[in-house]
Backbone as CSV, one residue per row, in Angstrom:
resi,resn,N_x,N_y,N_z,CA_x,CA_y,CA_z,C_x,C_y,C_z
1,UNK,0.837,-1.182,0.000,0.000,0.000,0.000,0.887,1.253,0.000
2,UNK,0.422,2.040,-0.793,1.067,3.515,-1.000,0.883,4.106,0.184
3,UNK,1.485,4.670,0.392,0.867,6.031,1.845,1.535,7.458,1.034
4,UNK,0.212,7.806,1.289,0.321,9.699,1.056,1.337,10.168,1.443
5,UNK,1.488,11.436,1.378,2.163,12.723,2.195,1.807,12.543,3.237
6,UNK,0.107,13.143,3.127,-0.413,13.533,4.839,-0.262,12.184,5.275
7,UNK,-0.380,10.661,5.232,-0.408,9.661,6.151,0.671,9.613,6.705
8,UNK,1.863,10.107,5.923,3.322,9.686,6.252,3.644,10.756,7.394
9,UNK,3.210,11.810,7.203,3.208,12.961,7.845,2.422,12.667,8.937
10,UNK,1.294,12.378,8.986,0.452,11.833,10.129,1.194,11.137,11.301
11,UNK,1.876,10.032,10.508,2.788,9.280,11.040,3.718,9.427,11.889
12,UNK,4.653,10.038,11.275,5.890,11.282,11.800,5.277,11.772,13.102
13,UNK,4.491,12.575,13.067,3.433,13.675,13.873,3.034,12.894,15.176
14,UNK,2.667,11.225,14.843,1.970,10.870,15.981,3.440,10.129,17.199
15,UNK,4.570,9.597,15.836,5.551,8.930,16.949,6.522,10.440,17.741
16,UNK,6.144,11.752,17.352,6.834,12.671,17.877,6.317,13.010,19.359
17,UNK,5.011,12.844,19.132,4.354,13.388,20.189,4.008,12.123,21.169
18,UNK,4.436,10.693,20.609,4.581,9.646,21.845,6.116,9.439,22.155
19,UNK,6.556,9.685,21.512,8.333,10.267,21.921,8.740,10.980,23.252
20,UNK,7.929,12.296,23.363,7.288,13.161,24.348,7.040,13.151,25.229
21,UNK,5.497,11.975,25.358,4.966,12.241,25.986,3.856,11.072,25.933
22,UNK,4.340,9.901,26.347,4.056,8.080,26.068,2.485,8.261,26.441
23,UNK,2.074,9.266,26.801,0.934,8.662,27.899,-0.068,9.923,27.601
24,UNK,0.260,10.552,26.420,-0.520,11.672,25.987,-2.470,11.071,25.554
25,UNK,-2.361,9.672,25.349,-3.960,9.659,24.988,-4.762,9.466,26.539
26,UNK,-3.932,9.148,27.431,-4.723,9.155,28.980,-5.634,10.499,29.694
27,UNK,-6.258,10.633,30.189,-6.895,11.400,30.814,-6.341,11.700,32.456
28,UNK,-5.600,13.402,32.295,-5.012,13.614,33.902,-6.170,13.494,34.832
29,UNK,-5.747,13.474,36.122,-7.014,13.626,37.174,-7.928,14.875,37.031
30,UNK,-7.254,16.387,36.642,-8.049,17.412,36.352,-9.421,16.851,35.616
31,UNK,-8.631,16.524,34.146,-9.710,16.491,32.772,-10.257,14.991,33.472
32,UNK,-10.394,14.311,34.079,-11.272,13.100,34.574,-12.458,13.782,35.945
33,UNK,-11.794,15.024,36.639,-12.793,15.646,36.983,-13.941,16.619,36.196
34,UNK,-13.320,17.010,35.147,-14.266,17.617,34.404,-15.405,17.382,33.766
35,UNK,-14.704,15.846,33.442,-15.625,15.135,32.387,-16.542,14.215,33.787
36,UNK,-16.425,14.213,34.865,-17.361,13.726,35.291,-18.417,14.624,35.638
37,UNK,-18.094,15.700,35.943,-18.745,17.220,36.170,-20.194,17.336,34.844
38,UNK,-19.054,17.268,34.109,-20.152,17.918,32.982,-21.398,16.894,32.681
39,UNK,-20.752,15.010,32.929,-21.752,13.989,32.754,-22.686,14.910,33.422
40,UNK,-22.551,14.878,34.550,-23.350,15.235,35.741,-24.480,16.279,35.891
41,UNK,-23.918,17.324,35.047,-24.789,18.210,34.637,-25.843,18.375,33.709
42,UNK,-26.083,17.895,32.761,-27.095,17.361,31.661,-26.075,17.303,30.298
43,UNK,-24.867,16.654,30.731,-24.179,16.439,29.294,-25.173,15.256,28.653
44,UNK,-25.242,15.885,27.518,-25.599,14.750,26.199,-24.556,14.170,25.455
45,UNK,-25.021,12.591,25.328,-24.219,11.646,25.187,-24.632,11.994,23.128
46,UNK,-23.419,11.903,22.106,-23.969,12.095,21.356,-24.752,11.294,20.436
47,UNK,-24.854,9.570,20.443,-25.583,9.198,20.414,-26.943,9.489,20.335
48,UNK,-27.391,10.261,21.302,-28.544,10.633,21.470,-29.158,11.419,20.546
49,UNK,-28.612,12.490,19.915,-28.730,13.701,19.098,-28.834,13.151,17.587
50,UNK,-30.122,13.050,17.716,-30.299,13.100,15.551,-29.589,14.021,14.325
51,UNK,-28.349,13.596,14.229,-27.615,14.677,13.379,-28.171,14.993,12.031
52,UNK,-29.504,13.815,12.174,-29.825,14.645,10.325,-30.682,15.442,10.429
53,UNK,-31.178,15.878,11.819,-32.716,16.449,11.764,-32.775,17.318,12.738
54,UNK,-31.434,18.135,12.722,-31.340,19.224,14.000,-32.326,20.324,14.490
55,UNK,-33.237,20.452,13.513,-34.185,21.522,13.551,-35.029,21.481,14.345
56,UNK,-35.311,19.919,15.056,-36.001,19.719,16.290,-35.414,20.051,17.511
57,UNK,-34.402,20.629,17.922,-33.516,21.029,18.925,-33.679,22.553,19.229
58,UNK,-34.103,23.565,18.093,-34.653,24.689,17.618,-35.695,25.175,18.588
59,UNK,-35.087,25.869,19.872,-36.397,26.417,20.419,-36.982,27.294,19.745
């Protein structure tokens, strides 16, 4: 298989930044408080949300 520019580049891009920083796709304790916060608050899961038919969301 051929790979592009951008894939190769993609590539490059992703072993630089695990080079870095091994553990960059984890969630710190901050952003694991946040995201439980916001569940908590009436976050919508997006699942939920009909993306073809947004106009019902339209107060």
């Amino acid at each position: 298989m051929i790979l592009t520019i951008f894939d190769r580049f993609y590539a490059f891009i992703k072993k630089l930044v695990q080079a870095w920083d091994p553990d960059y796709t984890k969630v710190t304790p901050q952003e694991a408080r946040e995201i439980a916060e916001a569940e908590a608050s009436g976050f919508v899961d997006e699942a939920d949300i009909n993306w073809d038919d947004l106009s019902q969301y339209i107060d």
